[in-house]
N, C-alpha and C positions, 0 to 999 in steps of 0.2 A: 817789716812795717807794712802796715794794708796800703795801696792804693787808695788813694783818694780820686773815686774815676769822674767827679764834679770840679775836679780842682784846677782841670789842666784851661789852659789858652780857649778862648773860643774858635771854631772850627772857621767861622767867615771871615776872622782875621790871617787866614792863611792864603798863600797864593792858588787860585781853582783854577782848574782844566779839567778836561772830559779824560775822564780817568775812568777806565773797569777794574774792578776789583773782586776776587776771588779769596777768599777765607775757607780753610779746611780747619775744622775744631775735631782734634786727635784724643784721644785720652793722653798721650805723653808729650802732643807737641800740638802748637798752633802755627800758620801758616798762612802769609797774607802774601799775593802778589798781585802788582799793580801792573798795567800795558793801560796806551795811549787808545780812545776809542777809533783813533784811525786806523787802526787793524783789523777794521771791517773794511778796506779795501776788496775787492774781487781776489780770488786765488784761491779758495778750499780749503779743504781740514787740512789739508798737508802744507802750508802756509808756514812762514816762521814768525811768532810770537817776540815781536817786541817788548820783553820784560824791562818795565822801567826801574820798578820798585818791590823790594821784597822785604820782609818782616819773618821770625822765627822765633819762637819763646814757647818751652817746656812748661807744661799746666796740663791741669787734666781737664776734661771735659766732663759739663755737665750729666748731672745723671742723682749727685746726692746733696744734700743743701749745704756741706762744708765745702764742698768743691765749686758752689754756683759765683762768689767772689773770685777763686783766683781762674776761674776761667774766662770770667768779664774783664778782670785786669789782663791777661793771656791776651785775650781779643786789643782791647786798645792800645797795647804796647805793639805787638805786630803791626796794627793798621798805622800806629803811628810812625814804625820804623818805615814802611812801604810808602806813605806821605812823602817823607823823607827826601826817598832816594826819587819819585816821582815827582819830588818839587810841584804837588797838587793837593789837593784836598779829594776825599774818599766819603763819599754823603751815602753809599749803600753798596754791601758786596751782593756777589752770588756765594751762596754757602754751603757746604758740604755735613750729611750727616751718613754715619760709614758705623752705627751702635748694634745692638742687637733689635731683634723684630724686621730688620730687611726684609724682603721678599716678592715677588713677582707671580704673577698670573697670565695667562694667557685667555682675556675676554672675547667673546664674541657678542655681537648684535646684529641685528635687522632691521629696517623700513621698508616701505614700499615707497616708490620711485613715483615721484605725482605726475611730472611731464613726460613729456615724449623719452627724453633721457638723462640720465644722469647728469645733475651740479652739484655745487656746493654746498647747498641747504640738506642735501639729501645723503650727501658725506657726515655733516654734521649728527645729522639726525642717525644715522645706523654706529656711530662713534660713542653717541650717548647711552646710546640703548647697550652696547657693551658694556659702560662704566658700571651703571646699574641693573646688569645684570647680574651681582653678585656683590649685595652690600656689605662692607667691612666696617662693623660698630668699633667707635674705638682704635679707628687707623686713619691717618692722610695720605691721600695719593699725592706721589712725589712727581711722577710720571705717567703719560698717557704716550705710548706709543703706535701708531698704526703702522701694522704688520703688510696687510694687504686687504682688498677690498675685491668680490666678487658679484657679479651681476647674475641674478638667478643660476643658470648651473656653470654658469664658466668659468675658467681660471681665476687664479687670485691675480689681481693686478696694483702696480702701485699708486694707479691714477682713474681712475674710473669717469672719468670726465666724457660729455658725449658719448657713454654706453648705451644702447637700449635695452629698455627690460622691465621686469614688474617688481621684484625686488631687487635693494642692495643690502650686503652685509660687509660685515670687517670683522679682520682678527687685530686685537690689539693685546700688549703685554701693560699691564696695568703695576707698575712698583709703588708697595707703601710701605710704609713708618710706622710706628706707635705713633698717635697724636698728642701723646703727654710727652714723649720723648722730642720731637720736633719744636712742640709748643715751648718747651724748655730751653731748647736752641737756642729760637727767633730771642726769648727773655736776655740769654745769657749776652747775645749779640748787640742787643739793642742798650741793655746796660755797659757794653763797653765803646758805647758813643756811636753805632751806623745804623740804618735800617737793613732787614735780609732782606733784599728784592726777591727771591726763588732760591730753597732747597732743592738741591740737586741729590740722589745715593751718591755717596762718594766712590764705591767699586766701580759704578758708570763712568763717574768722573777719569780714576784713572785709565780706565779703557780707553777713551776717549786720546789720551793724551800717550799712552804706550802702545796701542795697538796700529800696527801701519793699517795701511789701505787693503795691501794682498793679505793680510790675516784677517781681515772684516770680511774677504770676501769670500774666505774658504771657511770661516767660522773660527772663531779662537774666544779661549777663556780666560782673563786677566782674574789673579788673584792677588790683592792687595795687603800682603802680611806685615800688621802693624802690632804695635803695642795689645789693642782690647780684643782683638780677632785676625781672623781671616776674611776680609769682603770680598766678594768675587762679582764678577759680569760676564754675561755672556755675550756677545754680539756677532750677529750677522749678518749676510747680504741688506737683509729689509731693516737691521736696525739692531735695536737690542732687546732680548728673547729671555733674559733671565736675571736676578738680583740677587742676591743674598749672603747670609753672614755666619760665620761659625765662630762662636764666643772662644776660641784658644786663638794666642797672640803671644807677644813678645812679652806681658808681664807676665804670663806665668811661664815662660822659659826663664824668668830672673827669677822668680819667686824659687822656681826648685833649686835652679843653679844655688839661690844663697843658703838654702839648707841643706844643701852638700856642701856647699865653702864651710858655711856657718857662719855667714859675714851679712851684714848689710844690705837691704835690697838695694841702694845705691850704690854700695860698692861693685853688689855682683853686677850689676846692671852697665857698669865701666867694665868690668871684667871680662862680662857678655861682647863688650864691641872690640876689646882686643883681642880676647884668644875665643870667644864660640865660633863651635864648628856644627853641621849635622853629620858629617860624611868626610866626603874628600881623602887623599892620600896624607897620612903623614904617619909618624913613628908613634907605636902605642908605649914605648918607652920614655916618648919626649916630655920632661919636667919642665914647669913654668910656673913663675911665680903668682901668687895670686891671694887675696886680702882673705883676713877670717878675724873674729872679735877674740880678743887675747883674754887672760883671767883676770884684766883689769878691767874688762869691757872694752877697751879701745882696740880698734884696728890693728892689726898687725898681719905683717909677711908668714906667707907658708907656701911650703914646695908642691904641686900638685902635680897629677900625669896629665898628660893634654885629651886622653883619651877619658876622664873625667867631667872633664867638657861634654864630649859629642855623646856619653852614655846617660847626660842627664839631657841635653836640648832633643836630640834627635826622635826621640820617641815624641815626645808633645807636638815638634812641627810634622811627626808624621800621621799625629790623630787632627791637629787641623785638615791637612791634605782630605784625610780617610772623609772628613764632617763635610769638605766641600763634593768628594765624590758623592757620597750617599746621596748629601741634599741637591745633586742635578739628576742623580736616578730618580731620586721624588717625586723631580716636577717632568720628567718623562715629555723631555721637547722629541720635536719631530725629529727623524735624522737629517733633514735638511737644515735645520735651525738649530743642530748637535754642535760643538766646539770640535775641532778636529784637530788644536795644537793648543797650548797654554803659552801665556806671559805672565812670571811670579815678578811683581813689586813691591815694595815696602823695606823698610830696614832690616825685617829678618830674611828677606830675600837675599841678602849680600853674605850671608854667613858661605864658607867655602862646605862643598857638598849638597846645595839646597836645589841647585839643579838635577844632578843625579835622581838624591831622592823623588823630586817632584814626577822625574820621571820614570821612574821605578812605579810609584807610587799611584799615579794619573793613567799611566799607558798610553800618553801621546807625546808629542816633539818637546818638548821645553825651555823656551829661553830664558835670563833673567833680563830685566828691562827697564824702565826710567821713562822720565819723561823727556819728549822728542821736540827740537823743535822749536829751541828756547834762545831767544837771539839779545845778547849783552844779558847773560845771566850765570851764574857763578853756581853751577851744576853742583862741583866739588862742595861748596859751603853746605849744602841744603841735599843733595843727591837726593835719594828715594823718597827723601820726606816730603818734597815738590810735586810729587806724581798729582795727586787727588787735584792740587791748587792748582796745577799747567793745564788740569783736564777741565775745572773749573771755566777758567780763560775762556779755553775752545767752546766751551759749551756756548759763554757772552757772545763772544766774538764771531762764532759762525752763523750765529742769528741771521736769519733773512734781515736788508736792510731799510724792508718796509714797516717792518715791526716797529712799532712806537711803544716808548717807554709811556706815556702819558692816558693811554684807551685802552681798556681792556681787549685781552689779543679776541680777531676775529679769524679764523683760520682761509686763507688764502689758499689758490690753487697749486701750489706748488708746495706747501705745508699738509698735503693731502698723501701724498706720496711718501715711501718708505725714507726720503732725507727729511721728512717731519719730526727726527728725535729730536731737534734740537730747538724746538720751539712746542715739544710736547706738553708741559707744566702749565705753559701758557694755554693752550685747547684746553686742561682740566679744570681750568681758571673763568673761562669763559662757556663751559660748558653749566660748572656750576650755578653760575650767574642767570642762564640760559633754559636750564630745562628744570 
């Protein structure tokens, strides 16, 4: 039966508090978590996230118009669960899009420097002249990141304040969306009762939320294997240097598995979380039982080898891998701003063998990984699916806390420097407004 999403309680009759809230819309799952905004305390990224409230409910995300219903119900049942347990009301998340069309750039600009030396009008001003330096008909930027900023021939710096000199430039990494694909988002969200305050990539997102401090600083690449793809991020000392997506994912390691069962994509799709493997040790001999549609059409038991399993998954999560390497040879980063270790996330990340391969596969270190960091929260309930939404959090919650929700952001001197990711969106926002 449809949701009726006009039906429910009014939202003002609920008890309110300063709630942040974080929404990842998945193709197979939604994900709403809530934390107190007193978590903008002092402490850093490495901080531990007070999760008060959490929400999970399987729906695909938008993208076709039979799916644009039960993604809006997806949305308001999670936010509702995460209410819930945050004993608050939820008036707007930060939201995650993690579809195909990701991708990232690395922008450069110029201005000349009017006074004696370098401020903040003149940061702005060579920030701009990046963005538009290479117009994208038909996309939204999700992110404005500054990389570094040089004063006529000198080093790139993260702070350019009091330089002297006749010109300033910046490198900045510019990540966008399709704008019919986001624009659908914000729809889908807003019909399921919130406003989006800010799209965030969600491969960023879980970067943000899996990668330590010592892997940011040597370079590492988070790749986030979910149901509709592979997302990936790259990040480095100055921030993050790359985005993007690789359409193979976990439906279609179900879709093949079920026409080798010859079962059900939601059977195989159970079957996939007990017995799939890529790799790993086990007996090519070893039988396991597993569902396939009998000559009545229903369900029914059949013996299979376990090595049936890994000869159907493992080739697919090894052509995601292959789509993610190719597309970082693509965008041909510096070797400084190179990944020099991976972090696999997402639900197919947990299949036994996924690390091997990735590192077989990648040619550098590889852990599997999760979201870090997460204080009174039930990890085991939600595990890998959390990642995007914990990364979400961080992104709110590390905000400088002069930033006002209410003025459009103005960029401050310390929003100028490579820890500027995290109030990037808001510079694209004020830029637009601006130039």
């Amino acid at each position: 039966m449809a949701l009726d999403l006009a039906g429910a309680p009014p939202r003002a009759a609920r008890t309110a508090s300063m709630i942040a809230a974080a929404l990842d819309v998945g193709v197979s799952k939604t994900v709403c978590l809530a934390a107190p905004m007193s978590c903008t305390a002092p402490g850093g990224r490495g901080r531990t996230l007070d999760v008060i409230g959490a929400g999970i409910l399987n729906a695909r995300a938008p993208g076709a118009g039979e799916d644009f219903e039960s993604c809006a119900r997806a949305v308001r049942i999670a936010i509702d669960e995460a209410e819930r347990g945050a004993d608050g009301v939820i008036h707007e998340v930060i939201a995650s899009y993690s579809g195909p069309g990701l991708s990232a750039r690395i922008a450069r600009g110029q201005t000349k420097v009017r006074g004696q030396s370098v401020g903040v009008r003149e940061a702005q001003a060579a920030l701009a002249a990046a963005i538009h330096s290479a117009p994208s008909p038909g996309r939204a930027a999700l992110h404005v990141a500054p990389l570094g900023y040089r004063v006529d021939d000198g080093a790139l710096t993260p702070d350019p304040r009091g330089l002297e000199g006749r010109v300033l430039s910046v490198e900045a990494c510019v990540v966008t969306a399709p704008a019919a694909a986001i624009e659908a988002l914000r729809q889908c969200i807003r019909a399921g009762g919130v406003e989006p305050a800010e799209i965030v990539a969600g491969p960023y997102a879980a970067a943000l939320a899996a990668a330590t401090e010592e892997e940011r600083a040597e370079g590492v690449l988070v790749i986030d294997m979910g149901a509709g793809g592979a997302g990936f991020a790259v990040l480095a000392p100055e921030g993050v240097t790359h985005v993007g997506h690789a359409p193979i994912g976990g439906a279609r390691m179900t879709r093949a598995l079920s026409r080798r069962l010859n079962a059900t994509f939601a059977a195989a799709e159970r079957a996939k979380l007990l017995h799939g493997a890529v790799g790993g040790q086990f007996d090519p001999r070893e039988a396991i039982e597993a569902p396939c549609i009998g000559a009545d059409g229903r369900l029914e038991a059949q013996i299979v080898a376990k090595k049936d399993f890994v000869e159907t998954l493992q080739p697919i999560f090894r052509e995601a891998l292959l789509q993610v390497r190719a597309r970082l040879a693509d965008a041909r980063l510096e070797p400084s701003r190179s990944p020099q270790r991976a972090v696999l996330v997402g639900g197919c990340a947990r299949m036994p063998g996924a690390r091997e391969l990735a590192l077989e596969t990648l040619g550098m270190p590889v852990r599997i990984g999760g979201p870090m960091g997460l204080n009174q929260f039930d990890t085991a309930r939600m595990g890998a699916a959390a990642s995007a939404a914990a990364g979400l959090l961080r992104w709110r919650l590390d905000r400088p806390a002069d930033v006002s929700e209410t003025r459009p952001y103005e960029p401050t001197l310390r929003d100028i420097g490579a820890g500027a990711a995290a109030a990037a969106s808001r510079a694209w926002s004020w830029l637009k407004e601006n130039f």
